[in-house]
N, C-alpha and C positions, 0 to 999 in steps of 0.2 A: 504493500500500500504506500500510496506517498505520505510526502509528511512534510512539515513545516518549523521551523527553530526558530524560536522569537526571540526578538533582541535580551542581554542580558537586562535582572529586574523590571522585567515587563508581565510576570509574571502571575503577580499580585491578584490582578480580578480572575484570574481563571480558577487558582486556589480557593475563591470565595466562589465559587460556580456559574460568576457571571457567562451567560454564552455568546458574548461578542469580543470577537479580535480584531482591532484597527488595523489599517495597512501597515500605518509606521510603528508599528510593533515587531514585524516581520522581519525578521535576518536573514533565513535562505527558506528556499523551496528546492524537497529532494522529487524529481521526477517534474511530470509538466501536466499538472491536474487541469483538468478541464470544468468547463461551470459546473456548479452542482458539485462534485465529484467529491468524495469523503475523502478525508483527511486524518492521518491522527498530529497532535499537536505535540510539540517537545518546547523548553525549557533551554535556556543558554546551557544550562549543563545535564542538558541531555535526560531531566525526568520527564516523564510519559504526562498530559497533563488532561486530554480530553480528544474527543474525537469531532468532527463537524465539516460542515459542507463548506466550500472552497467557490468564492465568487472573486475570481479576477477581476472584475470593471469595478467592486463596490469599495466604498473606503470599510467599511464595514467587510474584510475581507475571509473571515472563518462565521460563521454561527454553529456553536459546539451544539450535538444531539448530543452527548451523553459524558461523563465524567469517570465511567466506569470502564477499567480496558477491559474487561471481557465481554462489553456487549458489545455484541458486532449491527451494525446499520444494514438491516434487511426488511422484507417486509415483515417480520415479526416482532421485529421491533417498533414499527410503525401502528403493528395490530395491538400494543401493549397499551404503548401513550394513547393512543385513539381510544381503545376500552375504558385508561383510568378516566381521559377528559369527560368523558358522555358521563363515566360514572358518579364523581364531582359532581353534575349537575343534579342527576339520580339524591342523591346523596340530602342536597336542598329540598326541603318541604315546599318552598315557593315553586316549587316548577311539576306537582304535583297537582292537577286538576279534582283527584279525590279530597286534597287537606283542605278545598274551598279555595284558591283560586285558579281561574281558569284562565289558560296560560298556553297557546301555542306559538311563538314564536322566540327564540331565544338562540342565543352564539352556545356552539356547542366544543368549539374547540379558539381557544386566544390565543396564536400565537407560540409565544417564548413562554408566556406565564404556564402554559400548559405542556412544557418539553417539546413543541415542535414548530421552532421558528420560520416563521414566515406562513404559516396557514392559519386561515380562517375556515370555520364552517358554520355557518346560522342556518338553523330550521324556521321555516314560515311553512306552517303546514304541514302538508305529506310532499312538500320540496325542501330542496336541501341548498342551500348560495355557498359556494366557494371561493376562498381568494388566494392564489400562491402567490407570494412578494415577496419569495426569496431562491434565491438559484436551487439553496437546498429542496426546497418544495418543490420548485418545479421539473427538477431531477426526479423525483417518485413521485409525480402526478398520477403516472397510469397507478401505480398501486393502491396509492390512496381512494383514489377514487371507486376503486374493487373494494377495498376493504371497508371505505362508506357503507357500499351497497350491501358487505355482506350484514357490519355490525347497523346499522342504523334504515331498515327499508323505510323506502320510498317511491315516491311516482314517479322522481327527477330527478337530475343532479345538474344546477346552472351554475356556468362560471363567471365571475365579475373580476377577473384577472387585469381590470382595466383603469386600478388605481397608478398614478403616476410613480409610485416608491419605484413601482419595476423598472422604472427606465436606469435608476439608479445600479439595479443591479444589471445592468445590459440585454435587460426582457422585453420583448415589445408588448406590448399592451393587446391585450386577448379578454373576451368576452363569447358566450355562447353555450349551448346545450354540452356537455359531456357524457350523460348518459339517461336514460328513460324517456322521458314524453316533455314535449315543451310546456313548459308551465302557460298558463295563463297571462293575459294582459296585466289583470290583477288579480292579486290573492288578499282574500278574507282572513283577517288573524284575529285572535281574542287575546284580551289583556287586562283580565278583573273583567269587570262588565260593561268599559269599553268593545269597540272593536273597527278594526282602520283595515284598508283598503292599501295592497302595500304595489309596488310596479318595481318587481326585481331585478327585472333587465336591465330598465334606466335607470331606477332609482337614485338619491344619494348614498355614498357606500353597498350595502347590502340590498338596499330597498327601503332600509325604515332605520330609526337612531332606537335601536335594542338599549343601548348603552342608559339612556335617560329613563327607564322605566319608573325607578324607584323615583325617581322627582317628581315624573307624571303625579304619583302620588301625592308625594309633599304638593305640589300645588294645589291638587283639588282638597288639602287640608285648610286650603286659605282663603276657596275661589268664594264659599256662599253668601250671595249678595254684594260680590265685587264690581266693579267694572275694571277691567283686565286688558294693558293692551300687552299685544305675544307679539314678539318682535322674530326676525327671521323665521319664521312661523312653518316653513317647509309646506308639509299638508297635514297642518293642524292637529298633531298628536296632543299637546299642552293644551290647548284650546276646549278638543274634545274632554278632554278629562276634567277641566275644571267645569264646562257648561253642565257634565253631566254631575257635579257636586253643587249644583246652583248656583253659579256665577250668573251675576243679571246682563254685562252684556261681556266682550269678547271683540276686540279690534286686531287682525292678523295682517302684519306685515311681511310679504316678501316679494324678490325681485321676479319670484319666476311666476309665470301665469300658469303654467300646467301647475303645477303644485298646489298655487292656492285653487284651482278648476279641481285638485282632487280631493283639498279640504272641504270643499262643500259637498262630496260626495260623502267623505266621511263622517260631517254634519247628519246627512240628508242618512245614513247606515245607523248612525244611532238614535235617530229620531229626535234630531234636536232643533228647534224654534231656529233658524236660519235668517229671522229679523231682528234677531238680537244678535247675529252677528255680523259684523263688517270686516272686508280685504279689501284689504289696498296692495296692488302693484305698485314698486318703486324701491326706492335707493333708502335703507332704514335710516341711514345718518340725517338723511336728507329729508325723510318725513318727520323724521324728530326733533327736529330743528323746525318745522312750519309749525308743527303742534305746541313746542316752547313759544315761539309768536304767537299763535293764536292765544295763548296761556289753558292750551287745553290741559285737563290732570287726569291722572287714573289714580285707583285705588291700590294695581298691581301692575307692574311691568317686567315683564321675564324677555331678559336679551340671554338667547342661546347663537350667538355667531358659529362663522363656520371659523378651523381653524387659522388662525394671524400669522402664524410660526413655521415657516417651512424649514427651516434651519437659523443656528445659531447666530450667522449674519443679519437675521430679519429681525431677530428680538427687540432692537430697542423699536424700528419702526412699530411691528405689532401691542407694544405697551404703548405707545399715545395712540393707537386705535380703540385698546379696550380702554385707556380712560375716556376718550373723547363719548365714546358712545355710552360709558359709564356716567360720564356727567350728565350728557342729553337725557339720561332717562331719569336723573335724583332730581332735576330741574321740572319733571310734570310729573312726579307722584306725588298723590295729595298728601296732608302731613298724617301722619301715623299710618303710612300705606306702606307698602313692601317690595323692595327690587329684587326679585328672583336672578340672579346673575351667571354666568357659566362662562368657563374658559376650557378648550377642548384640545387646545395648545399644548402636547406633555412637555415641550421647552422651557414652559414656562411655570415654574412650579407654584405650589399653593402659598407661600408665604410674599413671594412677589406679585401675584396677582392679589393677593389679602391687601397690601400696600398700593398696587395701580386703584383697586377702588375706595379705599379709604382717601387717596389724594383727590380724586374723583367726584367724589362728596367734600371735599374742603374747598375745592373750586368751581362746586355750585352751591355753595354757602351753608349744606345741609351738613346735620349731626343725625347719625344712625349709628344701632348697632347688630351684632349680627347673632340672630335668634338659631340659624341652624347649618350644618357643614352639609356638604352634596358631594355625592361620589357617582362613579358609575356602578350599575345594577351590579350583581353578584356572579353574573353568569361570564361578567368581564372580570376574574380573579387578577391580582397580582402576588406572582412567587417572590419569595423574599429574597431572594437573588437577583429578582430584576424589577428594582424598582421602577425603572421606563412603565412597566404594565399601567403602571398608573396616570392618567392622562387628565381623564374627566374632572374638574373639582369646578362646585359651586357653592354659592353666598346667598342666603337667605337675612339680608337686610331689615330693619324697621325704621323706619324715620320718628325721631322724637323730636 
């Protein structure tokens, strides 16, 4: 097998099980691995230190599977990690339809957090969404994709392989059927006594933001009798969940028309008064700034942007983004109302975006404090070897 010798004391994270190896960590390459192609990993003096797939184009140059030399990368090993992740999920009483809630769509495989970096797997339904975004995935595509079918049936198996990470690792960008029957336009999911309307093919990421489930909730903690305006609003996941906890009305901003065109379908699925709510097409910065003119207020305003952060170079731009639009929205919520706020950015970790909206609020003269922490759902774990897993965090504000 080839192999790989890292610079001397470069050591360090592999010993703690992290499983990324940077380029400039690398001292020599024995043999001429190809993408994908497994590796075992050595030490300036030669100890043995983990095993992982080998991506020439990515700075991100190793993603270790495993830490142990005797397990070899086959597909039985792929059957192993696949069995514990589904099981994990097993394991959670929320994802259990008989413990009272009713729950079919959910990530069933994360990544790293789940020992096999670079794949995703979310179930909507009796389909299955996949995403390889890393050489090593896409090297055992066909297996995985068997071993889906065998551990996990289904009608389908669609792939969304058409996130831009891949370009990074010198993948072209793929989408489409890989095995069963083409899914549907859209599919019907349940989520508690919600239920949305998901478009897998195009959707954002997977088709639907799995990841916010548990907020969904915290919001419709706070929605009854609000008037609520939902900022990047997608197709109206937040919206639904608070009208259906009695929120009085509901103003959904986003730039795309098809999205908000399938929030009202998902309105119109859960039989909800559709005059009490309003979409706006448009620029959120830019509607929220006519609304501060007009001195319109809400009771609630939850900004979920899409990620600011695409790497380390962007950060400081992306932090006067989330303040700017953090201020726009402390400037029309009424007093004692509540900024639901989110950062999806993992660049950007929780204690600096804690600090972008606390400045946020000093520079639109408001005093609040923060009643609740936000994570992503549980079916997005993070292993404690890789704190990256953790991405999602949001702010649950009160203005006093």
């Amino acid at each position: 097998m080839t192999s790989v010798t890292l610079k001397p004391s470069r050591e360090s994270s592999l010993l703690r099980h992290h499983p990324w190896i940077f380029s400039g960590a690398v001292a020599q390459i024995k043999g001429s691995p190809a993408s994908g192609e497994t590796v075992d990993i050595f030490s300036a003096k030669e100890k043995w230190l983990g095993r992982g797939a080998y991506s020439p184009q990515s700075q991100i140059r190793i993603r270790a599977w495993t830490f142990d030399e005797n397990e070899n990368i086959d597909a039985e090993f792929f059957r192993r990690r696949l069995k514990h992740a589904v099981q994990l999920r097993k394991d959670d009483n929320r994802f259990h339809p008989s413990k009272g809630w009713n729950l079919s769509a959910y990530r069933l495989v994360y990544g790293e957090s789940d020992g096999l970096p670079g794949l995703i797997v979310d179930r909507y339904g009796n389909f299955l969404v996949t995403q390889f975004l890393s050489a090593g995935a896409e090297k055992w595509k066909n297996e995985i994709v068997s071993l889906l079918n065998e551990l996990l049936p289904n009608e389908g198996i669609y792939d969304r392989s058409d996130a831009g990470v891949r370009e990074k690792e010198g993948l072209p960008l793929q989408k489409g059927l890989l095995s069963g029957k083409e899914p549907f336009e859209l599919i019907e999911i349940s989520e508690g006594d919600c239920k949305f309307l998901v478009d897998i093919r195009n959707g954002h990421k997977t088709g639907f933001y799995l990841d916010q489930r548990d907020n969904r909730v915290s919001v419709a903690k706070y929605a009854k009798g609000a008037h609520i305006l939902n900022c990047f609003a997608y197709t109206g996941s937040f919206a639904v969940a608070a009208m259906k906890a009695g929120a009085n009305s509901v103003t959904n901003i986003d730039s795309s028309a098809d999205a908000l065109s399938l929030a009202e379908k998902n309105f119109a699925l859960n039989g909800l008064d559709s005059s009490r709510v309003e979409n706006v097409e448009g620029d959120v910065f830019a509607v929220l700034r006519k609304y501060r003119a007009e001195e319109r207020k809400f009771d609630i305003v939850i900004l979920d942007p899409p990620k600011f952060v695409e790497s380390v170079k962007h950060l400081e731009k992306a932090a006067r983004g989330y303040k700017d639009i953090n201020m726009l929205a402390f400037q029309i919520i009424k007093p004692g109302g509540l900024l639901l706020t989110f950062s999806c950015s993992g660049l950007l970790d929780t204690s600096l975006f804690q600090k972008i909206v606390s400045d946020a609020a000093l520079d639109a003269g408001r005093e609040a404090v923060i009643l609740h922490r936000m994570n992503q759902s549980p079916d997005h774990p993070t292993a404690l070897n890789f704190p990256e897993g953790t991405y999602l965090k949001g702010l649950v504000c009160k203005m006093t």
